[in-house]
N, C-alpha and C positions, 0 to 999 in steps of 0.2 A: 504494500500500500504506500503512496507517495502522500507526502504532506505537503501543504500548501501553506505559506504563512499570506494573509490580507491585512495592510495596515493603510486605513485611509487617512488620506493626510489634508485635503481640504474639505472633510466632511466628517462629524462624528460617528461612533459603530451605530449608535440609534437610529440615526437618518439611514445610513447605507443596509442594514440587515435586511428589512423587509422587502424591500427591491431583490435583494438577493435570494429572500426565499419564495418571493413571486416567480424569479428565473425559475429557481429550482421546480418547483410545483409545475410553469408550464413546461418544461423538460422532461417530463413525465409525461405528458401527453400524448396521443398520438399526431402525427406530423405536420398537418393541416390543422389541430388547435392549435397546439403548438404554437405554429409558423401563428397564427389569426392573435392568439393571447399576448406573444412578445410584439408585436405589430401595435396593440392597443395601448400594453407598456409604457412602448416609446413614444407614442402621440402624445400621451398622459403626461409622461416627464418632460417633454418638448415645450407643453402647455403653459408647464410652469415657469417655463424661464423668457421673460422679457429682453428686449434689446437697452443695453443698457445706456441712457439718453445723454451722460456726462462724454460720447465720443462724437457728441454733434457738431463738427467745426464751424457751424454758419454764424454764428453769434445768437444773441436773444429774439433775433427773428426771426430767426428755423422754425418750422416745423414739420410734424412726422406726418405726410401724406398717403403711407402705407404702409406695412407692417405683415410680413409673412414667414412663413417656413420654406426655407428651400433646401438642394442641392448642392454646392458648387460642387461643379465636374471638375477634375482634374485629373495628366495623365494616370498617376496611379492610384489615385482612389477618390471617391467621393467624399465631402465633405458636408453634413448637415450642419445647418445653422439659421439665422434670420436675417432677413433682408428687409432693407428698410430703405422708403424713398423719403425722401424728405425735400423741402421748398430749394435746397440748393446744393444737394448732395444724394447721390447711393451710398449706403455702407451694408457691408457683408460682417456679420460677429458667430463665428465658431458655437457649436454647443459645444463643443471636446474643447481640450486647449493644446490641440498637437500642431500649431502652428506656430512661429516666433513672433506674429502679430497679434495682439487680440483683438483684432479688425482689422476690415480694409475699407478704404473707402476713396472715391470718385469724386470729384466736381462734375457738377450735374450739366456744366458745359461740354465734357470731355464724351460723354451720355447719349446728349443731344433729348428733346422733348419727346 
């Protein structure tokens, strides 16, 4: 038997357990729950995370014109996150933090209308 050590480091064991024993439970599943239950997971925890409005660069008269969930594509792997239009900017913010930026973002000149 192999052991595993888990030590979350921007989240306490409280917050992270239950998520993990959601994993577990739908892993038990047959394959099409499964697949359908971790699917709901992640929309749920997606749900909860906001874009967060302090990387707005337009000044005091920005604002957020849209607000979604997407993809970015990239060659090797995709990346979920939110996408945000706003009065004078695009920005892209990661759900993971496996990038060296915690955003990216556009002049809405560069964009075009």
């Amino acid at each position: 038997t192999q052991k595993h050590t888990f030590t979350p480091v921007h989240s306490g064991v409280d917050h992270v357990v239950p998520f993990l024993m959601q994993l577990f439970s739908a892993a038990r599943l047959p394959k099409d729950e499964a697949d359908a239950t971790v699917k709901g997971l992640v929309e749920e925890r997606e749900a909860q995370y906001s874009f967060d409005l302090m990387w707005l660069s337009g000044g005091l008269g920005e604002k957020v014109k849209m607000d979604v969930v997407v993809t970015h594509v990239s060659p090797l792997q995709p990346l979920r996150g939110r996408l945000v239009i706003s009065t004078t900017g695009l920005y892209f913010q990661p759900f993971s933090n496996v990038t060296a930026r915690p955003f990216c973002a556009l002049e809405r000149r560069v964009v075009g209308e």
